[in-house]
KELUM-339390 format. One record per residue (C-alpha): residue in one letter; x, y, z. Coordinates in steps of 0.25 Angstrom, whole numbers, padded with zeros to 4 digits, always signed. Example, Ala and Ser with C-alpha at 12.3 -4.5 7.8 and 13.67 -1.06 7.14 Angstrom:
REM residues 2
A+0049-0018+0031S+0055-0004+0029
***
This chain:
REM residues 273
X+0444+0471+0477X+0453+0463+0486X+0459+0476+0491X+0447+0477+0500X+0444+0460+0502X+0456+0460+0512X+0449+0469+0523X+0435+0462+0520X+0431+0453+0532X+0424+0441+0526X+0421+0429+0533X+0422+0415+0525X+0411+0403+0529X+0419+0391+0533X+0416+0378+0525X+0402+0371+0530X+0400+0385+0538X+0385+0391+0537X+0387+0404+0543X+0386+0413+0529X+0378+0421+0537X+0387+0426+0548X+0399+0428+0538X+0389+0436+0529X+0387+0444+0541X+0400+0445+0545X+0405+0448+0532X+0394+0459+0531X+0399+0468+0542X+0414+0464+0539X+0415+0458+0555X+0414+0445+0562X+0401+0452+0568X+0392+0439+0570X+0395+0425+0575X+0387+0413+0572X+0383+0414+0586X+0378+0430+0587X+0368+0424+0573X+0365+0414+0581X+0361+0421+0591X+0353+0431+0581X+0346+0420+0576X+0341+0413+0591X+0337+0428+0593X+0329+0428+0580X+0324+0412+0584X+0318+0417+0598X+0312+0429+0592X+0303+0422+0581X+0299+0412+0592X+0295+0423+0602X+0286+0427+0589X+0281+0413+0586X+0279+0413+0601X+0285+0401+0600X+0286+0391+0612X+0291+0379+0607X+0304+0383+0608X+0315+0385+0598X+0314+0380+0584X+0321+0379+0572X+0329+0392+0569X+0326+0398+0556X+0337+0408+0560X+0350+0401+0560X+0355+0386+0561X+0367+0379+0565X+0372+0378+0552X+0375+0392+0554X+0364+0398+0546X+0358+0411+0549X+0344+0417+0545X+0343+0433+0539X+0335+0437+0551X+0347+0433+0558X+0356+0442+0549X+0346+0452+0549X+0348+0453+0565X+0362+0452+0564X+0365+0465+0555X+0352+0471+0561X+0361+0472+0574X+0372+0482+0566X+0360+0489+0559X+0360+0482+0547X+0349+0475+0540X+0348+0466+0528X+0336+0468+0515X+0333+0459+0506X+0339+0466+0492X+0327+0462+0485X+0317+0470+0494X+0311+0485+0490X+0321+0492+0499X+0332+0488+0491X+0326+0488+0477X+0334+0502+0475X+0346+0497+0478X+0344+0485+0469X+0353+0494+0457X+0364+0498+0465X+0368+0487+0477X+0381+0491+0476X+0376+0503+0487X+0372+0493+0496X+0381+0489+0508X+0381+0473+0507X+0372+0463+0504X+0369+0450+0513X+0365+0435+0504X+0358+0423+0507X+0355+0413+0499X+0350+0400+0508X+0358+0397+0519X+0372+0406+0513X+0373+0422+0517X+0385+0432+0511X+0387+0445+0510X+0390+0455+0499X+0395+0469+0504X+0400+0484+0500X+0414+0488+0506X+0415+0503+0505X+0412+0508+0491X+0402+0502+0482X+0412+0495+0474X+0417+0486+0485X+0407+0475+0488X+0410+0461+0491X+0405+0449+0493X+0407+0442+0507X+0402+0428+0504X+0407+0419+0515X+0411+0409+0506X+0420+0415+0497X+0433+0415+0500X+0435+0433+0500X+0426+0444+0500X+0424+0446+0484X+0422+0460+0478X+0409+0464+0470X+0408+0476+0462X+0396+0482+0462X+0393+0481+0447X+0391+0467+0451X+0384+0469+0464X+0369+0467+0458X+0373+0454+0449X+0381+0450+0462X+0367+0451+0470X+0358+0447+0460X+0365+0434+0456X+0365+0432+0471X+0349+0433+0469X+0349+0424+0458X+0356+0414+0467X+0346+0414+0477X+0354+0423+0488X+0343+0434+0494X+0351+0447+0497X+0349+0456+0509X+0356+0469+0509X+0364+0475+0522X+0357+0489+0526X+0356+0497+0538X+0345+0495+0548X+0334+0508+0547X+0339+0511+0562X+0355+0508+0561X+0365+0517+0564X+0374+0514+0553X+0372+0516+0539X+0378+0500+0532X+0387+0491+0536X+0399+0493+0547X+0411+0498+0544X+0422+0489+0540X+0437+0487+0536X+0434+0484+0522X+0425+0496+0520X+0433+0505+0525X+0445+0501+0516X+0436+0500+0504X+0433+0516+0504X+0447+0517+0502X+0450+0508+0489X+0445+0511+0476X+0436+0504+0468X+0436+0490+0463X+0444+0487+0451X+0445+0472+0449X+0444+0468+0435X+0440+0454+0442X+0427+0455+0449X+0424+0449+0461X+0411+0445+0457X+0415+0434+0450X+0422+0428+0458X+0412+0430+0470X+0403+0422+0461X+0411+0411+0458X+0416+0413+0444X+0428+0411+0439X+0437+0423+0438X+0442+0420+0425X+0431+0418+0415X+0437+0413+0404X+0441+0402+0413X+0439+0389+0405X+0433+0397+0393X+0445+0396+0384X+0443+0380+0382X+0429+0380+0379X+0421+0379+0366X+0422+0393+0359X+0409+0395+0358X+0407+0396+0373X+0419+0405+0374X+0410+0411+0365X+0398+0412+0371X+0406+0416+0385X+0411+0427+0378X+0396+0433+0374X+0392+0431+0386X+0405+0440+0392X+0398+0450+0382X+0385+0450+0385X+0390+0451+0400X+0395+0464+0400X+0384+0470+0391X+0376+0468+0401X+0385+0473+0413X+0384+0486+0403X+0369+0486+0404X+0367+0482+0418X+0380+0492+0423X+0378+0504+0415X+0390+0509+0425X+0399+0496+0422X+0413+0500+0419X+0425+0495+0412X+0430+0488+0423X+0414+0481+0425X+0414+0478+0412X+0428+0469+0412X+0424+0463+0425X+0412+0460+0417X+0418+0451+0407X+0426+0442+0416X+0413+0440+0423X+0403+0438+0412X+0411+0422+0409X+0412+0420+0423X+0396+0419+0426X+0387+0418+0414X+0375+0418+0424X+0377+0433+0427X+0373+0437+0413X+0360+0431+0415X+0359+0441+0428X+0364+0453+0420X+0351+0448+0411X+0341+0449+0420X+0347+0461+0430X+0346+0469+0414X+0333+0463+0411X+0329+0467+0426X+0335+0481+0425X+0328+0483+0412X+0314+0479+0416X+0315+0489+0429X+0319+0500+0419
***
């Protein structure tokens, strides 16, 4: 995957900085597109509008658009990508409920949560998607068995998730064209037997890390989870190969949470079938 991380333009938030919301634009459509200032400007546009409607003549009151923080509002994203015929929709809504099995065919994915805004996007092939959070240190690779526990664990966090599609009326069909896509065409598949997700996730990349000094019996109990862990990756991923399955089992000690998730998504899965 870090053939491909190198031609990835990903902007960094600086320390105390507020403006996720740029960079997760910016990293979006892989250029320095938007300034503070042009969202800025989006959102005084977006202001004046609402007071026009209010009829409003008190004046100019409290933005519920952007702040001098640095914060920005999704109306004020929304009229940002609306201007390169893009649009965002919440992933939970019923225009994407059949694409809830396969969001690895989407072309990225733009998350909220509070005041905090990333973004997840496809380079190319549907193996390559990364994540572009603005306060990790590198773009990280996800592959797309782990795209759906990626997104739903976001959920569960309390992130809402708007995915990127064309406008009805736009001219072009996704994303621009970028550097990085265009080299990803050209590589072959991912084949790390370290998965990016775990480290995106802030897990340790060695699970038995620490394990070897602890009681037995919850080495143990680590073990059985590990086990249980890739039974239900079989289950969930009837396509899961071998390479899947040994990514699998470094995960499975790093983040105990996710075996509750692959619970409930079986659970889920069974109760729509």
């Amino acid at each position: 995957m870090a053939d491909l991380v190198p031609q990835i333009y990903h902007e960094k938030q600086d320390p105390g900085s507020m403006l996720c919301a740029q960079h997760a634009l910016n990293n979006l459509l892989q250029s320095s597109l938007f300034t503070p200032q042009d969202l800025a400007d989006i959102a005084r546009r977006l202001d004046q509008l609402e007071q026009d409607q209010l009829d409003n003549d008190d004046g100019a009151g409290e933005s519920h658009n952007y702040d001098d923080s640095g914060f920005f509002s999704i109306m004020v994203m929304e009229e940002a990508l609306k201007v390169l015929g893009l649009r965002l929709v919440r992933w939970k809504s019923k225009e994407m409920v059949d694409f809830h099995d396969k969001p690895e065919s989407m072309e990225g994915f733009v998350l909220n949560h509070q005041l905090h805004w990333y973004t997840i996007r496809r380079f190319g092939t549907e193996t390559r998607w990364y994540n572009l959070d603005s306060c990790i240190p590198s773009a990280t690779w996800i592959s797309p068995m782990y795209l759906g526990l990626t997104l739903r664990e976001a959920e569960l966090q309390g992130y809402s998730i708007l995915a990127v599609l064309p406008t009805d009326d736009a001219l072009i069909t996704g994303l621009p064209a970028c550097p990085a896509t265009t080299l990803a065409l050209t590589l072959p598949a991912p084949s790390s037997t370290t998965s990016s997700y775990s480290r995106s996730s802030g897990a340790s990349t060695n699970p038995f890390q620490g394990t070897q000094r602890q009681h037995p019996r919850l080495l143990l109990d680590l073990f059985l989870l590990q086990t249980l862990h890739v039974l239900l990756l079989l289950l969930n991923s009837p396509k899961a190969n071998p390479h899947d399955l040994q990514t699998s089992t470094r995960l499975s000690l790093s983040n105990p949470f996710r075996i509750r998730l692959c619970l409930r998504l079986r659970f889920e899965r069974r109760g729509r079938e």
